[in-house]
ZADREN-722157 format. One line per 5 residues: number of its first residue (from 1); their letters; for each residue x, y, z of N, C-alpha, C, O. Coordinates in nm, 3 decimals, decimal comma, padded with zeros to 5 digits, always signed. Last residue first. Example, Ala and Ser with C-alpha at 12.3 -4.5 7.8 and 13.67 -1.06 7.14 Angstrom:
REM ZADREN-722157
2) SA) +01,285/-00,225/+00,708/+01,367/-00,106/+00,714/+01,290/+00,003/+00,787/+01,341/+00,114/+00,804; +01,319/-00,569/+00,780/+01,230/-00,450/+00,780/+01,320/-00,330/+00,780/+01,424/-00,332/+00,846
END
This chain:
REM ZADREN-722157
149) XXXXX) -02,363/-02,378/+02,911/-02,299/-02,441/+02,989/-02,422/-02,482/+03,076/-02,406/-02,551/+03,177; -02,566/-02,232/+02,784/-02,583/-02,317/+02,727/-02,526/-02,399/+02,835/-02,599/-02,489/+02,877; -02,426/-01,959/+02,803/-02,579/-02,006/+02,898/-02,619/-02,118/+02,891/-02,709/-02,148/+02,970; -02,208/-01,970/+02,663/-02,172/-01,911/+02,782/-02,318/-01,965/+02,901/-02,316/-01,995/+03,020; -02,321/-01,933/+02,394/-02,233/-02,069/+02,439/-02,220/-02,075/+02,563/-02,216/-02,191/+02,604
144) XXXXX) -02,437/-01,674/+02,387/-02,512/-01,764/+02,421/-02,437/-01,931/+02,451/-02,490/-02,022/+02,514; -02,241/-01,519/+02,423/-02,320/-01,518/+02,533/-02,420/-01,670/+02,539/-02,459/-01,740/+02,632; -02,062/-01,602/+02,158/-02,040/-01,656/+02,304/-02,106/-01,633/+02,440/-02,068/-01,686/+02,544; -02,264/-01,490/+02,035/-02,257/-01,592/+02,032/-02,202/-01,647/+02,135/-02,261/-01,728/+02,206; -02,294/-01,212/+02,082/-02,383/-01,263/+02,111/-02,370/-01,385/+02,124/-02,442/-01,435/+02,211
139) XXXXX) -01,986/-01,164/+02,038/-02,042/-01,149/+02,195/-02,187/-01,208/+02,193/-02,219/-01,260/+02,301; -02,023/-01,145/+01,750/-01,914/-01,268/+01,843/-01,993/-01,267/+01,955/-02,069/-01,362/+01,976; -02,183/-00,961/+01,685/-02,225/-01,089/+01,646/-02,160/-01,185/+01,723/-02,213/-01,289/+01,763; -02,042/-00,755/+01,768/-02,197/-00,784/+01,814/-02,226/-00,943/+01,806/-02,275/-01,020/+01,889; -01,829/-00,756/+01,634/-01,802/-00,755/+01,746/-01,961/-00,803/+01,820/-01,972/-00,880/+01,916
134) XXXXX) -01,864/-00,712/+01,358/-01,834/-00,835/+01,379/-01,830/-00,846/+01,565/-01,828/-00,958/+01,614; -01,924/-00,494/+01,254/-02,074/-00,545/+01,296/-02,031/-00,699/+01,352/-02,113/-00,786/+01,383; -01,730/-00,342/+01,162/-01,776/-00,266/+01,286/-01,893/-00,414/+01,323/-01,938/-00,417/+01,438; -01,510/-00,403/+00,925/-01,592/-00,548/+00,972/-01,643/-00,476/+01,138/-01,605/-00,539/+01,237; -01,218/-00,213/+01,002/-01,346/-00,239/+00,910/-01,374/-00,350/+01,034/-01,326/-00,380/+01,143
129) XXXXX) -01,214/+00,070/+01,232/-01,187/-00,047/+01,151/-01,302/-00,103/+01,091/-01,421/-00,077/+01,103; -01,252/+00,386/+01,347/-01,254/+00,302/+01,223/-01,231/+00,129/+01,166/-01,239/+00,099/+01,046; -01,245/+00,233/+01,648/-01,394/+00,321/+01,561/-01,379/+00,260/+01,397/-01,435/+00,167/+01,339; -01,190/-00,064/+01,737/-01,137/+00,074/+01,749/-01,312/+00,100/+01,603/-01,399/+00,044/+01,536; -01,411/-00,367/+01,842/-01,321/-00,309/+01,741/-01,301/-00,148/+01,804/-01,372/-00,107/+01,896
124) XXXXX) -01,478/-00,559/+02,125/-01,419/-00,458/+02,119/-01,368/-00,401/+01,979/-01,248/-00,377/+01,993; -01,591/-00,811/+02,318/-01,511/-00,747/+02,221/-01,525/-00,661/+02,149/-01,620/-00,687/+02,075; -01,617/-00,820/+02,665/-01,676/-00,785/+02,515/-01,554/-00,795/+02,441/-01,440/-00,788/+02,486; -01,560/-01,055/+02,943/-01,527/-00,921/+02,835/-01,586/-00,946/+02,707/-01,604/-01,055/+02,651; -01,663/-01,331/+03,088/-01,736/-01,117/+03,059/-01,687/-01,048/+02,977/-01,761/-00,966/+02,921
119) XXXXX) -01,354/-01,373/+03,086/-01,465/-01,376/+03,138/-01,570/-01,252/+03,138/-01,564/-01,134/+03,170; -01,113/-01,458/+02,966/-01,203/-01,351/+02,958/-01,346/-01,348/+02,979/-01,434/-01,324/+02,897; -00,944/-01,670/+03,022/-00,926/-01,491/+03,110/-01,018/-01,439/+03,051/-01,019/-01,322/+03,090; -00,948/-01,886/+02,957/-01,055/-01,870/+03,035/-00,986/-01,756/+03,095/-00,972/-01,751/+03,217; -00,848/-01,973/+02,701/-00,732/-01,972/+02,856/-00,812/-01,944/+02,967/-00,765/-01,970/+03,078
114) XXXXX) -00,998/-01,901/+02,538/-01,002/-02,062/+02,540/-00,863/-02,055/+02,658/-00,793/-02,155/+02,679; -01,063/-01,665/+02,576/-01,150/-01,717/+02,577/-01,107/-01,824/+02,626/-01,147/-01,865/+02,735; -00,813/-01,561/+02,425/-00,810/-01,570/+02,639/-00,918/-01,625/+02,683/-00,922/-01,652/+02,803; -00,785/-01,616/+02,186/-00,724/-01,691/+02,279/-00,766/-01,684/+02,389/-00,767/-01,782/+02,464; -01,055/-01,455/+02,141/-01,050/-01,588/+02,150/-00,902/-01,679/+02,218/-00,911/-01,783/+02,283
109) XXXXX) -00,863/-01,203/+02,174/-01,018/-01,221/+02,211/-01,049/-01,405/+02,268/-01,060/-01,455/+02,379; -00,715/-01,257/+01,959/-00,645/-01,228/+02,116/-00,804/-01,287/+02,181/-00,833/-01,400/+02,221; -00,863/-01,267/+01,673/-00,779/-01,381/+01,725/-00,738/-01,384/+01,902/-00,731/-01,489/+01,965; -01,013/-00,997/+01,731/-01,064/-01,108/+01,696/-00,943/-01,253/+01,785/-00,943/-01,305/+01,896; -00,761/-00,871/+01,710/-00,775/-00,822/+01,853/-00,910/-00,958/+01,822/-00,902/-01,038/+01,916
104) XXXXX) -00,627/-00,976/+01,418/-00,592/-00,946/+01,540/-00,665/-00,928/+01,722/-00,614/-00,971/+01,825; -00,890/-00,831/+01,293/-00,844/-01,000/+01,342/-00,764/-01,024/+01,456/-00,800/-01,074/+01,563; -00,906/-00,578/+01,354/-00,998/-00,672/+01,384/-00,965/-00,789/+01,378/-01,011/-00,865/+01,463; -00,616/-00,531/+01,212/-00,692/-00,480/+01,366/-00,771/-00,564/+01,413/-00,735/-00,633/+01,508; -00,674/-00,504/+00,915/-00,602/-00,634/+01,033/-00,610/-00,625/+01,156/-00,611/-00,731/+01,218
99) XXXXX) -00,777/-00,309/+00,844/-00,820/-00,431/+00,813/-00,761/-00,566/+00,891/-00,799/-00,682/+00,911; -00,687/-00,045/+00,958/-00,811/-00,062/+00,991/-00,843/-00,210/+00,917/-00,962/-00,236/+00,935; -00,393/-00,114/+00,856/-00,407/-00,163/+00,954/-00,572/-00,124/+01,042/-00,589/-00,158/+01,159; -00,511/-00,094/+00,576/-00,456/-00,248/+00,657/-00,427/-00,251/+00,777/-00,425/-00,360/+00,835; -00,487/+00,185/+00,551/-00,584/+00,046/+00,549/-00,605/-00,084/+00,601/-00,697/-00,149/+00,650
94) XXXXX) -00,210/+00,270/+00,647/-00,332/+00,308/+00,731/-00,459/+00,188/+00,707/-00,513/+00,121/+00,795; -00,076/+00,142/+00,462/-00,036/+00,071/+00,584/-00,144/+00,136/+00,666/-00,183/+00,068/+00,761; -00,230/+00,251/+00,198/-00,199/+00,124/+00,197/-00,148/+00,077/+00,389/-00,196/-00,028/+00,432; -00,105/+00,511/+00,278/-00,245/+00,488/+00,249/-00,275/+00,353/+00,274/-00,346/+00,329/+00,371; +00,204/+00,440/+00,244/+00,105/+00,545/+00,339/-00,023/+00,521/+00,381/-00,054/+00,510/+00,500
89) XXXXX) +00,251/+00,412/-00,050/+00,244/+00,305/+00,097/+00,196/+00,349/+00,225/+00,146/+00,268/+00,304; +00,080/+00,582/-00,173/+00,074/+00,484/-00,174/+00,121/+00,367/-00,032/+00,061/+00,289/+00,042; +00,305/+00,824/-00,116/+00,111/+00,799/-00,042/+00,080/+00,668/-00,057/+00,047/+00,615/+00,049; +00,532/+00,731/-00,213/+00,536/+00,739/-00,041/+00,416/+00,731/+00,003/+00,382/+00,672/+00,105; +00,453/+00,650/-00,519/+00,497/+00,556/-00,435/+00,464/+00,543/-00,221/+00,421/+00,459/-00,143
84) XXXXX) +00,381/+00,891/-00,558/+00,328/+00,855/-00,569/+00,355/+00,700/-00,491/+00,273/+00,651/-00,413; +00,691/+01,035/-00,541/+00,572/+01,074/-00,450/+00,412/+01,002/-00,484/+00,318/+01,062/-00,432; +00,783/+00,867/-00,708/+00,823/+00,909/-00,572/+00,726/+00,917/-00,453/+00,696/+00,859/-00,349; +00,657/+00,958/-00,941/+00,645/+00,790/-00,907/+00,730/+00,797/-00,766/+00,730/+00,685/-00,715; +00,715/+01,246/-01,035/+00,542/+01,159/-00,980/+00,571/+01,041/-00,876/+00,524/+01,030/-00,763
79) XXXXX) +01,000/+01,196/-01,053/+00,902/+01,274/-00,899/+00,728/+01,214/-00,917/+00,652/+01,160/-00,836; +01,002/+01,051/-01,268/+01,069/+00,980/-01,123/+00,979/+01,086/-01,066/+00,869/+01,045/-01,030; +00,837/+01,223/-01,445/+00,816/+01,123/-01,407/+00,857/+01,057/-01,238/+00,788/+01,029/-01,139; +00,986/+01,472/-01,421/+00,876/+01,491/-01,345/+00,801/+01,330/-01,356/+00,708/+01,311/-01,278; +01,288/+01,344/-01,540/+01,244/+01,442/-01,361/+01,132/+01,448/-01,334/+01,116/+01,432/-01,213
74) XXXXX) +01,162/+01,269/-01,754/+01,234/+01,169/-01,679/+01,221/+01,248/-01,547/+01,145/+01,212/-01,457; +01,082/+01,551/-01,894/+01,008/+01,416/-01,883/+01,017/+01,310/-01,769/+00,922/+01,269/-01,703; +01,315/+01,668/-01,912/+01,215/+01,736/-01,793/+01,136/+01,613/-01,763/+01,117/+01,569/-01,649; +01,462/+01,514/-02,069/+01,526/+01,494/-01,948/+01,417/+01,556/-01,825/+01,414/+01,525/-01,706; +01,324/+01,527/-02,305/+01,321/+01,425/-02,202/+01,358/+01,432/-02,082/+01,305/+01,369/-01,991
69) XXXXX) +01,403/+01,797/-02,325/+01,232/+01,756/-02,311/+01,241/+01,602/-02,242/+01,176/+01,568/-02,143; +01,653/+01,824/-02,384/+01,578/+01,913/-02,261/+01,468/+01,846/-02,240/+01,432/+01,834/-02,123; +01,661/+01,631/-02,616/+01,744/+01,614/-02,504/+01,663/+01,662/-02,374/+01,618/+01,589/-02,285; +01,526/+01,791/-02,834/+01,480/+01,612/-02,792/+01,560/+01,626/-02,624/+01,488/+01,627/-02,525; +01,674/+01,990/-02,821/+01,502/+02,019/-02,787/+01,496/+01,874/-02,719/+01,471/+01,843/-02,602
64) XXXXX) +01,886/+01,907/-02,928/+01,907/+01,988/-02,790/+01,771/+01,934/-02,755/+01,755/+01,846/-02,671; +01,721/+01,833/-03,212/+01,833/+01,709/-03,095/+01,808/+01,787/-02,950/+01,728/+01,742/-02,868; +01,679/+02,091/-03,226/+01,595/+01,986/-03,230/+01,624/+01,885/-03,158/+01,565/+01,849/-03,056; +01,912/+02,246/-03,355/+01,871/+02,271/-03,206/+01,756/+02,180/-03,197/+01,711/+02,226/-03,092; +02,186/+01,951/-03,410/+02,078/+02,087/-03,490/+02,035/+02,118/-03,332/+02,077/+02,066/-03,229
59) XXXXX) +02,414/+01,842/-03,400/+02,435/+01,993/-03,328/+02,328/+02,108/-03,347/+02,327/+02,230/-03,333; +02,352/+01,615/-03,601/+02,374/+01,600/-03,475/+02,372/+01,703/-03,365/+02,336/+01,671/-03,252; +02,138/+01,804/-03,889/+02,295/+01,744/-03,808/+02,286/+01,763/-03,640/+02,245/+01,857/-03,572; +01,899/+01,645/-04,084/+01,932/+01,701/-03,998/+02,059/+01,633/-03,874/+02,079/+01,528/-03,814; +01,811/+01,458/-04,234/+01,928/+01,508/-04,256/+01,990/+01,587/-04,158/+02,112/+01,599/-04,146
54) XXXXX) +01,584/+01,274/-04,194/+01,499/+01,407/-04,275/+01,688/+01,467/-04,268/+01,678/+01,572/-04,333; +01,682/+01,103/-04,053/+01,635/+01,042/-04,171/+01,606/+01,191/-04,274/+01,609/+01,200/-04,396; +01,663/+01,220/-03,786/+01,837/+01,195/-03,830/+01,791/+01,196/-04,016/+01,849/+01,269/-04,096; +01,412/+01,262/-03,713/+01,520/+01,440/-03,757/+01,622/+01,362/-03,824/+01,678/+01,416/-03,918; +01,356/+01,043/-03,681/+01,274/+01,092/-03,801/+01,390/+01,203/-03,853/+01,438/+01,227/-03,964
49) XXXXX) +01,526/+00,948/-03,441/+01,538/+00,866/-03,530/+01,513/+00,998/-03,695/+01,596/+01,030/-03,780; +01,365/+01,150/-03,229/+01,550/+01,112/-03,284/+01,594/+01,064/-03,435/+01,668/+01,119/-03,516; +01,165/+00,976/-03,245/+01,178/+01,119/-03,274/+01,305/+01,188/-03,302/+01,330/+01,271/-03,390; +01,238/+00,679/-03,168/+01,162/+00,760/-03,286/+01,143/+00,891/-03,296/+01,078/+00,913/-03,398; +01,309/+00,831/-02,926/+01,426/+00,742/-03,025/+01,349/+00,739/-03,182/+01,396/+00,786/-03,285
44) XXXXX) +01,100/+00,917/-02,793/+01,182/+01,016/-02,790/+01,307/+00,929/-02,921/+01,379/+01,000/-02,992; +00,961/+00,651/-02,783/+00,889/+00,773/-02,853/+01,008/+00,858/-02,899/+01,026/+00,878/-03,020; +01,124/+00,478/-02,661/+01,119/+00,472/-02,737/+01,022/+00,589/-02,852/+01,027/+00,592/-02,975; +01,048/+00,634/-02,352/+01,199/+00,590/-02,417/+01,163/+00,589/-02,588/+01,175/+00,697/-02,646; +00,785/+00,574/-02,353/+00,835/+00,724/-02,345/+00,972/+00,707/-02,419/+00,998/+00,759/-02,528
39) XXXXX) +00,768/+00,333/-02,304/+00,682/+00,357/-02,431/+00,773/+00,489/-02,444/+00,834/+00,503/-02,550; +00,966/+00,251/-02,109/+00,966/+00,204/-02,215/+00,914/+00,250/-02,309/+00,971/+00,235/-02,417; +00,787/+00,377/-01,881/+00,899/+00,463/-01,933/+00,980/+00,386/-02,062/+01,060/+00,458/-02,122; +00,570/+00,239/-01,882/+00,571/+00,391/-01,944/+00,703/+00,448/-01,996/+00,731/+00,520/-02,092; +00,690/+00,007/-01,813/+00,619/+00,003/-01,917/+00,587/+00,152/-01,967/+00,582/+00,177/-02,087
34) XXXXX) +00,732/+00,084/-01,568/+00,853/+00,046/-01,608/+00,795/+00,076/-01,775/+00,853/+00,157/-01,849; +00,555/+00,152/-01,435/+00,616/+00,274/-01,426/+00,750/+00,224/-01,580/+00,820/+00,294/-01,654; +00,393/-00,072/-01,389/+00,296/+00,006/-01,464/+00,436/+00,139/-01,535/+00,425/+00,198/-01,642; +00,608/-00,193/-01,243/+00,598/-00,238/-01,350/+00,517/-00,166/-01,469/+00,538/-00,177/-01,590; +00,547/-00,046/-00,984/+00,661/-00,065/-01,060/+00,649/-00,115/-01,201/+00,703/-00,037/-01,279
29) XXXXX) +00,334/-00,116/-00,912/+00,329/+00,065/-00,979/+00,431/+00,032/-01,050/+00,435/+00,064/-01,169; +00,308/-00,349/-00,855/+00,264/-00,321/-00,980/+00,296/-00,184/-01,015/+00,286/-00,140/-01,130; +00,510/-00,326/-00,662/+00,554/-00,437/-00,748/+00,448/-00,362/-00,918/+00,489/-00,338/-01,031; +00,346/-00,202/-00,506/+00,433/-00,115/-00,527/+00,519/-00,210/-00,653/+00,589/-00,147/-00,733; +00,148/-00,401/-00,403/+00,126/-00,257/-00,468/+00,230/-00,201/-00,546/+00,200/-00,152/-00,655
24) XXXXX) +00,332/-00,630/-00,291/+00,257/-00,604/-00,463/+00,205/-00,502/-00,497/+00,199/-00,480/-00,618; +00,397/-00,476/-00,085/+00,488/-00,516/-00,168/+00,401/-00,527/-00,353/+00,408/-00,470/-00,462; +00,154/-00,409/+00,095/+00,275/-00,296/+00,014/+00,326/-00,336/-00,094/+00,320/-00,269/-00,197; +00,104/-00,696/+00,126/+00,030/-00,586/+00,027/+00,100/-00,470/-00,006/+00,109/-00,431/-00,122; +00,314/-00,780/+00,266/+00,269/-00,835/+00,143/+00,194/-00,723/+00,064/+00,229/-00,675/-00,044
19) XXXXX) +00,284/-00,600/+00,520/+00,395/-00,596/+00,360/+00,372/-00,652/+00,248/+00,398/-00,600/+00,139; +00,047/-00,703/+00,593/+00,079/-00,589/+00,586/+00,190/-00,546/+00,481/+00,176/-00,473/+00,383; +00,113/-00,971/+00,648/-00,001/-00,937/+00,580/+00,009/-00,830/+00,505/-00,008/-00,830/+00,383; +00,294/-00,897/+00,864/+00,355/-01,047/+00,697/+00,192/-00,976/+00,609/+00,204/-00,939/+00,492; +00,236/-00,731/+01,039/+00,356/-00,761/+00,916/+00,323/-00,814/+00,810/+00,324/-00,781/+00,691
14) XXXXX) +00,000/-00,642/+01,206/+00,007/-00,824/+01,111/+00,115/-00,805/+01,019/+00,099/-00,860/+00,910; +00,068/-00,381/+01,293/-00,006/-00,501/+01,339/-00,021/-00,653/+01,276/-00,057/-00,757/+01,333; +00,173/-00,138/+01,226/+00,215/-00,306/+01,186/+00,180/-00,365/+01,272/+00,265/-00,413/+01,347; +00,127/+00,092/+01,317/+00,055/+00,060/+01,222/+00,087/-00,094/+01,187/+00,009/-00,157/+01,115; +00,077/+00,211/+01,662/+00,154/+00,074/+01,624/+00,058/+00,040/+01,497/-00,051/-00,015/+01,514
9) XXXXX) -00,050/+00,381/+01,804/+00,046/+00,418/+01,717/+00,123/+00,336/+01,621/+00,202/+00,369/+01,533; -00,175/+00,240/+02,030/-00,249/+00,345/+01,949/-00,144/+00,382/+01,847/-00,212/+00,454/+01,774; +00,048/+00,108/+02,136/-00,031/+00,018/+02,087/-00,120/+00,135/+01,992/-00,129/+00,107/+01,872; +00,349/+00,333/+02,139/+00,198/+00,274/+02,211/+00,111/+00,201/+02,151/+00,082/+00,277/+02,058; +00,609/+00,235/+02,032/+00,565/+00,318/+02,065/+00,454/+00,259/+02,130/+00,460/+00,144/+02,174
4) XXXX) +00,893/+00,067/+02,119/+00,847/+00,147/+02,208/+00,723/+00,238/+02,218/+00,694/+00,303/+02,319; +00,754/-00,299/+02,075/+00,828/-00,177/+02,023/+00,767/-00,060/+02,125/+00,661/-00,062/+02,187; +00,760/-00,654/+02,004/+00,782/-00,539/+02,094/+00,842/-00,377/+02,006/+00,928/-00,355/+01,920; +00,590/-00,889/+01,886/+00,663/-00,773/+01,837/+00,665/-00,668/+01,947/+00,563/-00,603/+01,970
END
């Protein structure tokens, strides 16, 4: 994957990994969002419903009421689930990419191993990423595969 910015800036480090998890995150908000607004829908139709049964006419101010109240309902819903959606994936592509980092630079590591460019080099995680205790453990091991020759 080529791109112009700098490897320090580059949150898609493993795509396919990386979207996947966006994707079902946002697959379930979706569905968590869909199911509210089903329960909400049908609250406001049973409330519709009770004024029609009790006689009350189509032009009462109750209907209006039902109307204004959903409609604030439906605006500050979609805006939660907006802005709940953008942190969400936000949050979600900062994680992953302190969770895929380490494989990544894990997997490079070992290619140049087995191309024999890395002679001596450590490996290396960035500060935050996860799995900090995996880098000790590799280098010890290939120090010791390394004396064994």
């Amino acid at each position: 994957m080529t791109s112009s910015r700098s490897p320090r800036t580059r949150l898609l480090v493993y795509p396919r990994f990386q979207l996947t998890l966006i994707a079902v995150n946002l697959g379930v908000m979706l569905a968590v969002v869909g199911a509210t607004f089903i329960a909400v829908t049908r609250s406001y139709s049973v409330l519709k419903s009770e004024g029609m049964s009790i006689g009350l006419r189509a032009d009462h101010p109750y209907f209006k009421f039902l109307e204004l109240q959903s409609a604030m309902v439906y605006k500050s819903m979609g805006l939660a689930v907006a802005a709940g959606a953008v942190l969400s994936v936000l949050l979600l592509l900062v994680l992953s990419h302190w969770l895929t980092g380490p494989i990544v630079r894990l997997r490079t590591h070992f290619e140049r191993i087995a191309e024999g460019q890395a002679a001596g080099e450590l490996l290396n995680f960035r500060r935050r990423d996860f799995f900090p205790d995996l880098p000790e453990v590799v280098n010890r091991a290939v120090a010791q595969l390394r004396e064994k020759r």
